[in-house]
C-alpha positions in Angstrom: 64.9 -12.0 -110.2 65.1 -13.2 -107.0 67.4 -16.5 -106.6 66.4 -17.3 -103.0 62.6 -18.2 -102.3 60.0 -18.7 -99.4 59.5 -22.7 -99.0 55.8 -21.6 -99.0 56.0 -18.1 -101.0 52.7 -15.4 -100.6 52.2 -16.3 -104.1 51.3 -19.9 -102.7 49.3 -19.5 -99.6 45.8 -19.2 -101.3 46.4 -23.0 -102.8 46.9 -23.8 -98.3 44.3 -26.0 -96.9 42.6 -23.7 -94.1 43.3 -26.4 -91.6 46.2 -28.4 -92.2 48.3 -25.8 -94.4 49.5 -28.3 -97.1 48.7 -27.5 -100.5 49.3 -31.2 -101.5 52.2 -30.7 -104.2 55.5 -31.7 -104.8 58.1 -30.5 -106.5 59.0 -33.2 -109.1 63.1 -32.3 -108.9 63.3 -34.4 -112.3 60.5 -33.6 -113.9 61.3 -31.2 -117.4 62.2 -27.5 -116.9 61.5 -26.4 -120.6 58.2 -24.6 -119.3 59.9 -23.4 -116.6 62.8 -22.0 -118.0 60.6 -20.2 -120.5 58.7 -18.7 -118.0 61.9 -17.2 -116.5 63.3 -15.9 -119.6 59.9 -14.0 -120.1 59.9 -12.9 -117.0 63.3 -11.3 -116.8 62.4 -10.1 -120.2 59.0 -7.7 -118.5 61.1 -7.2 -115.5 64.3 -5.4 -118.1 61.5 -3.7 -119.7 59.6 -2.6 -116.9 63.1 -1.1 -115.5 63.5 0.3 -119.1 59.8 2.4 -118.9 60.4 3.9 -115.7 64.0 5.1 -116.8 65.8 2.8 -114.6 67.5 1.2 -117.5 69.0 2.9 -120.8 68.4 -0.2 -123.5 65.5 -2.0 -124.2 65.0 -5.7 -123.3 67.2 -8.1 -125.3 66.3 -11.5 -124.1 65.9 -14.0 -126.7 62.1 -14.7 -127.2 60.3 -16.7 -129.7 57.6 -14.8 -131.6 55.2 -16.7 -129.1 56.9 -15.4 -125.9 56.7 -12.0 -127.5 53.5 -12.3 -127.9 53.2 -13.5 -124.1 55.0 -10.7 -123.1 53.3 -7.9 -125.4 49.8 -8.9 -123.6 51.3 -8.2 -120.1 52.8 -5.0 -121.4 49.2 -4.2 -122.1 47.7 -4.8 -119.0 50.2 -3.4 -116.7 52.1 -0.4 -119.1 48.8 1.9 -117.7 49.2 1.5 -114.0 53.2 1.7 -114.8 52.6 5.0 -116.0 50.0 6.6 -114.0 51.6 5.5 -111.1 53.4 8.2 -108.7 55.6 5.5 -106.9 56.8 2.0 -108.8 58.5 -0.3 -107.2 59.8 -3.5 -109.5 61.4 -6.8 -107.6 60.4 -5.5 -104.4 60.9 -7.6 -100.9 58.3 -8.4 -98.7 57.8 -9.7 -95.3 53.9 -11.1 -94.4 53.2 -10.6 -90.9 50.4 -11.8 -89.0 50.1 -11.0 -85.3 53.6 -9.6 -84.9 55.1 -13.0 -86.5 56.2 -13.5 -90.2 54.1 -15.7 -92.1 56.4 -15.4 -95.3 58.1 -14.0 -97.1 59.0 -13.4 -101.1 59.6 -11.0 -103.8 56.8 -8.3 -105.5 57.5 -8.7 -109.3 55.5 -5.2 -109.8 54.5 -2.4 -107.2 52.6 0.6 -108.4 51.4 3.1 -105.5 49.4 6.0 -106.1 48.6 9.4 -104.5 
């Protein structure tokens, strides 16, 4: 996962008032992380298991979850483990650059990529 990040990530731009471009929030720098830090931990969890089903990785995740988070993380599996497979091209924690009119925009990180033919 990505360490660095875009002060207003692609991820972000659809929350962008059309005319002034503020999405009216604030990160709250002592606000609790609990929720936060799960997140993370399930993310890099999908992200070692993605790597894993595409060969890209010999063991199987092995982050700590709660039965909860498993459960969180089996639903994604779900959804995503049939584009994973019939994909021709996938492409996990990939950079990105948005340009619009020959000028970036922003830029971030693709958790998930799956091209076809």
């Amino acid at each position: 996962m990505p360490t660095k990040h875009a002060k207003h990530g692609p991820s972000s731009l659809k929350n962008k008032h059309p005319d002034t471009g503020c999405s009216h929030w604030r990160n709250d720098p002592h606000a609790d992380k609990t929720a936060a830090k799960a997140g993370t931990l399930q993310h890099d969890w999908m992200e070692q298991w993605e790597n894993w089903l595409v060969g890209s990785r010999k063991e199987e995740p092995n982050a700590p979850l709660s039965d909860e988070q498993l459960t969180n993380a089996a639903f994604c599996q779900k959804f995503v483990e049939p584009f994973i497979r019939q994909a021709a091209h996938v492409a996990i924690e990939k950079p990105l650059t948005i340009n619009i009119g020959g000028e970036e925009v922003t830029w971030g990180t693709a958790d998930l990529i799956c091209l076809q033919n």
